[in-house]
MIVO-334038 format. One record per residue (C-alpha): residue in three letters; x, y negated, z negated; chain. Coordinates in Angstrom, 3 decimals. Layout:
! MIVO-334038
+------+----------+----------+----------+-----+
: type :        x :        y :        z : mol :
+------+----------+----------+----------+-----+
:  ALA :        X :        Y :        Z :   A :
...
+------+----------+----------+----------+-----+
***
This chain:
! MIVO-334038
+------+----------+----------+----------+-----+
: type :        x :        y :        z : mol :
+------+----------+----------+----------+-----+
:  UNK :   91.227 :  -48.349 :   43.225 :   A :
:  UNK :   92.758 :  -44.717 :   43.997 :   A :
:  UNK :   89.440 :  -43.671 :   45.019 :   A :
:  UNK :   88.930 :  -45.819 :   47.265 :   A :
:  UNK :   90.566 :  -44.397 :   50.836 :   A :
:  UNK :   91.055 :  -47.477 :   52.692 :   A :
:  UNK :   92.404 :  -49.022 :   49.893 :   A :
:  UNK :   95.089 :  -46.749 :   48.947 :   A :
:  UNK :   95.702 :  -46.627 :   52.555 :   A :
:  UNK :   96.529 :  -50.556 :   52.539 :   A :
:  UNK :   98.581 :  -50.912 :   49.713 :   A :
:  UNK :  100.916 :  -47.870 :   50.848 :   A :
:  UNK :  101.284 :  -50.090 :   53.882 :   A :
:  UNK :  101.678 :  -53.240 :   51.792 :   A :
:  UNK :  104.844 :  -51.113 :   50.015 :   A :
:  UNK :  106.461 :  -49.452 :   53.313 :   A :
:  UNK :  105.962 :  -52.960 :   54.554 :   A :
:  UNK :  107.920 :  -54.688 :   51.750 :   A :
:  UNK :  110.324 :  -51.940 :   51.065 :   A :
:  UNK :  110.119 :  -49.829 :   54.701 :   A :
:  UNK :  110.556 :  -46.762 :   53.086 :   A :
:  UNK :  108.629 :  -44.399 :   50.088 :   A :
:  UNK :  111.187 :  -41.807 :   48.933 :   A :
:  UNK :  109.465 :  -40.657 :   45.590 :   A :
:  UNK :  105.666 :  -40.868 :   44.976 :   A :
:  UNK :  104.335 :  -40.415 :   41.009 :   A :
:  UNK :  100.526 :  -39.934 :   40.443 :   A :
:  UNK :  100.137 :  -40.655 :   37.169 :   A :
:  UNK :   96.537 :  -41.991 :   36.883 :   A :
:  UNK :   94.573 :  -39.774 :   34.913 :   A :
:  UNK :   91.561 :  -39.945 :   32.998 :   A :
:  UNK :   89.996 :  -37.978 :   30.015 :   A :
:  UNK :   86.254 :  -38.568 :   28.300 :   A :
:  UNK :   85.257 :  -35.733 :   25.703 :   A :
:  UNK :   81.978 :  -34.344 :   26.182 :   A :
:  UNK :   80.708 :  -30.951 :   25.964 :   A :
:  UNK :   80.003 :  -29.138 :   29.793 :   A :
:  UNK :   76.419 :  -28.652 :   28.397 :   A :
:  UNK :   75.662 :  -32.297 :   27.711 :   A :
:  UNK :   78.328 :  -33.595 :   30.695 :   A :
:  UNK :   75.866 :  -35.569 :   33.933 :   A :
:  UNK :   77.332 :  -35.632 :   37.324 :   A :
:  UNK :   78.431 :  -39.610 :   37.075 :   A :
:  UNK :   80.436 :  -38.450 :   33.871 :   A :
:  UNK :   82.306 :  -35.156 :   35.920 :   A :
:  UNK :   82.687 :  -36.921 :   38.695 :   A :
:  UNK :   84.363 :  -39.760 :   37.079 :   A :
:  UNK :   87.013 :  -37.134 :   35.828 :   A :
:  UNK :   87.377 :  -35.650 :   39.780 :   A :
:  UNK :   87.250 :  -38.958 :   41.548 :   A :
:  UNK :   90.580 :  -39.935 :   39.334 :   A :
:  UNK :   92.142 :  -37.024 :   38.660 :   A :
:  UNK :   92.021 :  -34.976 :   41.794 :   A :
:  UNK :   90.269 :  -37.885 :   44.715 :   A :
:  UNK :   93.049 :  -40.208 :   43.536 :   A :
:  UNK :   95.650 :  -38.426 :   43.643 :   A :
:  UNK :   94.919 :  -36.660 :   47.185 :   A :
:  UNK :   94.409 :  -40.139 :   48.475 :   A :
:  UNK :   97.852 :  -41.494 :   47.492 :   A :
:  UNK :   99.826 :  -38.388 :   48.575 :   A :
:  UNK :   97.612 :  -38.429 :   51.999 :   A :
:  UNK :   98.862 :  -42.131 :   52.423 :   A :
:  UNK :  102.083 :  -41.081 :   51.386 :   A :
:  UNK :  102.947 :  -38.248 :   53.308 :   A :
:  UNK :  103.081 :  -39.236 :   57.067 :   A :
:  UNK :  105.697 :  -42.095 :   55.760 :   A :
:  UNK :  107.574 :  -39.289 :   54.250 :   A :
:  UNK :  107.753 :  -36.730 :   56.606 :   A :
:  UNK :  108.817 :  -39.536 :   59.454 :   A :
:  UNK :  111.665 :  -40.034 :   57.330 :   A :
:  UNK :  112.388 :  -35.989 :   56.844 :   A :
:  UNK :  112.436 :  -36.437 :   53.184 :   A :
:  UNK :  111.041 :  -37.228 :   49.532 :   A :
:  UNK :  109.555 :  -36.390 :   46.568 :   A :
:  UNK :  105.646 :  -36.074 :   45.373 :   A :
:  UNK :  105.669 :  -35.907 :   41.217 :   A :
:  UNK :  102.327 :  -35.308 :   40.063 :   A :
:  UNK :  101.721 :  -35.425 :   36.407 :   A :
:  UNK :   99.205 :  -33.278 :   34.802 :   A :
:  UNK :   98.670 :  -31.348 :   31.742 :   A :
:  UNK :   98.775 :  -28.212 :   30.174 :   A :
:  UNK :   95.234 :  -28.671 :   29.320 :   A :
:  UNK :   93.315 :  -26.679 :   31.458 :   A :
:  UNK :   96.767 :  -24.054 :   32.801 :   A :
:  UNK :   97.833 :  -23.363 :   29.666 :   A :
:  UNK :   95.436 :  -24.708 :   26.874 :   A :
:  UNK :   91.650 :  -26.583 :   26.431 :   A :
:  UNK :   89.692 :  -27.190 :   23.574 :   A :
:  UNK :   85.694 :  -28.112 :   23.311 :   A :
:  UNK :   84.283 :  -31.020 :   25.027 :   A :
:  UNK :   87.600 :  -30.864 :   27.800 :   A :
:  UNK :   86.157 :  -28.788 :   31.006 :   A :
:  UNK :   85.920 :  -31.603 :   33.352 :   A :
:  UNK :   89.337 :  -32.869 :   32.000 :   A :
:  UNK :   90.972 :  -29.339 :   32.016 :   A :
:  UNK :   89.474 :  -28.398 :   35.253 :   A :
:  UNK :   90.926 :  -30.960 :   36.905 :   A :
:  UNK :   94.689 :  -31.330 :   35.388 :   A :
:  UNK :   94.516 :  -27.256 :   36.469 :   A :
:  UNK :   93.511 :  -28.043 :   40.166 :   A :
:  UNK :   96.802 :  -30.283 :   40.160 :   A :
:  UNK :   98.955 :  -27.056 :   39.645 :   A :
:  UNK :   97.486 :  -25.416 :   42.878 :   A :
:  UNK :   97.269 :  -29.064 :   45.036 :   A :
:  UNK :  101.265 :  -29.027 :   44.518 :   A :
:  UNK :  102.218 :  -25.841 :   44.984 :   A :
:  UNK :  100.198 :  -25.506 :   48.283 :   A :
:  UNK :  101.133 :  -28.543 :   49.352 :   A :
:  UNK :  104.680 :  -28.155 :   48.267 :   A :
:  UNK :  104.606 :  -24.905 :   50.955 :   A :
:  UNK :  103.148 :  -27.433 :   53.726 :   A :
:  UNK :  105.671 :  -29.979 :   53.551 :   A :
:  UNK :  109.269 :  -27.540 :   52.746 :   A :
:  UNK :  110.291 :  -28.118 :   56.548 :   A :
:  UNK :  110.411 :  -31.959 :   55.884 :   A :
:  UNK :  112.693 :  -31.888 :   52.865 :   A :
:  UNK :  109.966 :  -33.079 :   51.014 :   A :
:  UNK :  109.961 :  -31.943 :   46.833 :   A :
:  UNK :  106.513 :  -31.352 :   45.252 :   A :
:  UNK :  106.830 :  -31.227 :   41.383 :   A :
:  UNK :  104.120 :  -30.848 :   38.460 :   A :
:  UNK :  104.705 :  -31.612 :   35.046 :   A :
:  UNK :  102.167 :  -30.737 :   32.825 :   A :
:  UNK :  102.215 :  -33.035 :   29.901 :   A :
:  UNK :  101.244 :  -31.929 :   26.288 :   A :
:  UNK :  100.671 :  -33.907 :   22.628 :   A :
:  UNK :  104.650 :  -34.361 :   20.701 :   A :
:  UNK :  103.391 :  -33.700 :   17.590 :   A :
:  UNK :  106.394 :  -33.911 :   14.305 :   A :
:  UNK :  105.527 :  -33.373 :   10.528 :   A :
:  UNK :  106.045 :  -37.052 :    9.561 :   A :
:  UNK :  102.598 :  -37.679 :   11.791 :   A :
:  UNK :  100.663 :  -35.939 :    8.873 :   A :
:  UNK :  102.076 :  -37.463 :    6.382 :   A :
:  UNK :  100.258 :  -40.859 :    7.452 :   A :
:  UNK :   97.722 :  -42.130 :    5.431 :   A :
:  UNK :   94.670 :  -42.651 :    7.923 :   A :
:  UNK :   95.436 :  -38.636 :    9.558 :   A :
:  UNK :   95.234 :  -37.660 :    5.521 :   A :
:  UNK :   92.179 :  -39.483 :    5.232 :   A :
:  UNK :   90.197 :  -37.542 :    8.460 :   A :
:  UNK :   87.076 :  -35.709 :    6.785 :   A :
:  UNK :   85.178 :  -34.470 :    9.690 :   A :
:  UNK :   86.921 :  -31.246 :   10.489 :   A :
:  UNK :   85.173 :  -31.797 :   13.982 :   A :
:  UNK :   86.917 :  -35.351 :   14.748 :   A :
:  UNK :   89.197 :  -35.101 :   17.614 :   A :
:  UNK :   92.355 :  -35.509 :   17.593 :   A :
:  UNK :   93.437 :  -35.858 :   13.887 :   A :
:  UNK :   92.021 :  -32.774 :   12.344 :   A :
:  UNK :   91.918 :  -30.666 :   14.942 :   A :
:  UNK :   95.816 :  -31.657 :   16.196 :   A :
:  UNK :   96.681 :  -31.083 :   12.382 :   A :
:  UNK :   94.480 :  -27.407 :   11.944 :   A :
:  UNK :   96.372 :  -26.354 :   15.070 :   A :
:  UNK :   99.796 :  -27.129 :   14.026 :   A :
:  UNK :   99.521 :  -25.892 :   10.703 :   A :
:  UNK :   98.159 :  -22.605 :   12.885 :   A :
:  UNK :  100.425 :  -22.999 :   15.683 :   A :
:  UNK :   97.847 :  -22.099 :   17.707 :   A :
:  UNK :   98.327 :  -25.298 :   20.240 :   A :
:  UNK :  101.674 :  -24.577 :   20.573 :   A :
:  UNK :  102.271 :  -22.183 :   23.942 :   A :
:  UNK :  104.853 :  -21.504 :   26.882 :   A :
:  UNK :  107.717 :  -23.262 :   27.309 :   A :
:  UNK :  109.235 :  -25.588 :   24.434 :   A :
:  UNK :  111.060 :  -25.026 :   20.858 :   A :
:  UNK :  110.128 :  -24.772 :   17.405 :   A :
:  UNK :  112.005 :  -26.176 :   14.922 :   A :
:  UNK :  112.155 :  -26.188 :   10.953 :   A :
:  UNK :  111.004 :  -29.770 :   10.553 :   A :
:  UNK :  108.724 :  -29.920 :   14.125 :   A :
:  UNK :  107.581 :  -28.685 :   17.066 :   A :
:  UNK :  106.652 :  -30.066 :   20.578 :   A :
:  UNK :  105.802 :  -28.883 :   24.041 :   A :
:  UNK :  105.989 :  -30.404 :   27.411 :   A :
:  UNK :  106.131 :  -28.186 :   29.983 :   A :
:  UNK :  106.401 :  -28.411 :   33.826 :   A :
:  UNK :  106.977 :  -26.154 :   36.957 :   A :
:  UNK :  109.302 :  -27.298 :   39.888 :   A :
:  UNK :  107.390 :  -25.786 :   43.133 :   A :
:  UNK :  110.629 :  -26.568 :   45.448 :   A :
+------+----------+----------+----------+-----+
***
């Protein structure tokens, strides 16, 4: 349970235990529930911010002191461009959240420089190719309103969900960005 302090705390010290040394921490736990801000309760937003943002400051604080004894590592922390770069309806916890990742590395990333430790963010996005519309149950969507089919589809066909860094192609396009703080 990442957001649970002592935890965290415990199995960090289970793993420099076992392996007595951390050189590279991921935090890739992440969570997502759709629901508009104006209908959203507090267990619901909270959910999103004890994962997304709780969890992930709990690992890296366990983390860290292991790290900087040893004068060096690496903190990846992935996100999404949902909430930097892009959001749709029913995604402000969600967005708000992946965005606050952005900032926690890149301040962070400015704390830890003198210990030749790396903070990196990559900010994940849908790979979306032609041959995904072509599938029978996507075709089938009616509810202009469903999320993801219709909407993904509307948005390709716009290119509207396509931004920032990534290629377009004749027969696809996808997007996956990601910013490299030091």
């Amino acid at each position: 349970d990442i957001t649970s302090e002592e935890t965290v705390k415990e199995t960090v010290n289970a793993a420099y235990q076992k392996f007595g040394k951390i050189d590279i921490l991921v935090n890739n736990a992440g969570v997502c529930k759709l629901e508009k801000f104006i209908d959203m309760d507090d267990e619901l937003r909270d959910y999103h911010f004890d994962i997304n943002i709780i969890g992930t400051w709990n690992v890296t604080k366990a983390v860290l002191p292991i790290m900087m004894k040893n004068n060096n590592g690496a903190i990846i922390n992935l996100s999404s461009v949902t909430g930097p770069m892009v959001a749709d309806s029913g995604e402000v916890a969600y967005a708000t959240t992946k965005a606050a990742l952005y900032g926690f590395t890149k301040s962070l990333a400015r704390e830890v420089v003198d210990n030749n430790i790396k903070g990196l963010t990559i900010g994940q996005q849908y790979l979306m190719f032609e041959t995904m519309f072509k599938h029978k149950k996507i075709n089938e969507q009616k509810d202009e309103n469903h999320y993801p089919h219709t909407q993904l589809r509307a948005a390709y066909r716009r290119g509207s969900w396509y931004h920032g860094v990534g290629r377009a192609e004749s027969s696809h396009r996808e997007h996956c960005g990601s910013e490299y703080f030091l």
